[in-house]
C-alpha positions, -999 to +999 in steps of 0.1 A: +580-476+299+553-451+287+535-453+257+517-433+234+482-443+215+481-428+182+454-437+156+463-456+130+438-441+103+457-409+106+496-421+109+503-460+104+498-484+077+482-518+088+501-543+104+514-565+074+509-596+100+478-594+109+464-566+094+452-545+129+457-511+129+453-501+165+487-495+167+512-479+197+547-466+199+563-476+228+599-474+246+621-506+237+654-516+252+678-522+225+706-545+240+731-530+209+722-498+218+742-492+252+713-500+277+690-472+260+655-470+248+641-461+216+614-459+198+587-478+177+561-492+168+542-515+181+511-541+177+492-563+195+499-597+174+541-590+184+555-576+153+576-542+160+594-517+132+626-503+132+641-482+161+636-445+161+650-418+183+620-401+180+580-408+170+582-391+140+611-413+129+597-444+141+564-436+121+582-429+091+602-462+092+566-484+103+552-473+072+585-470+049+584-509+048+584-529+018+552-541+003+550-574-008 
């Protein structure tokens, strides 16, 4: 598994969990997606966004979320 560090002042939105934004985008095994790994986005505390097939993607969908 490899990850990436980006900073989240320049890309993410705060976790809406627990509100770190230190945040990574790793490789995750998806067992629906025929043994393969995507993308996203990741924090410390657990919580994950959406798979992406790219970083750009999985970016977009991390800070797409709905605010509540």
């Amino acid at each position: 598994m490899s990850n990436k560090k980006i900073e989240a002042k320049d890309y993410f939105l705060p976790c809406p969990f627990c509100g770190d934004s230190e945040l990574e985008i790793v490789e995750s095994l998806f067992e629906d997606s025929n043994d393969c790994y995507e993308l996203v986005v990741y924090c410390a505390c657990g919580a994950q966004g959406p798979a992406a097939k790219t970083e750009d993607e999985a970016t977009l969908k991390w800070n797409s979320r709905v605010k509540s």
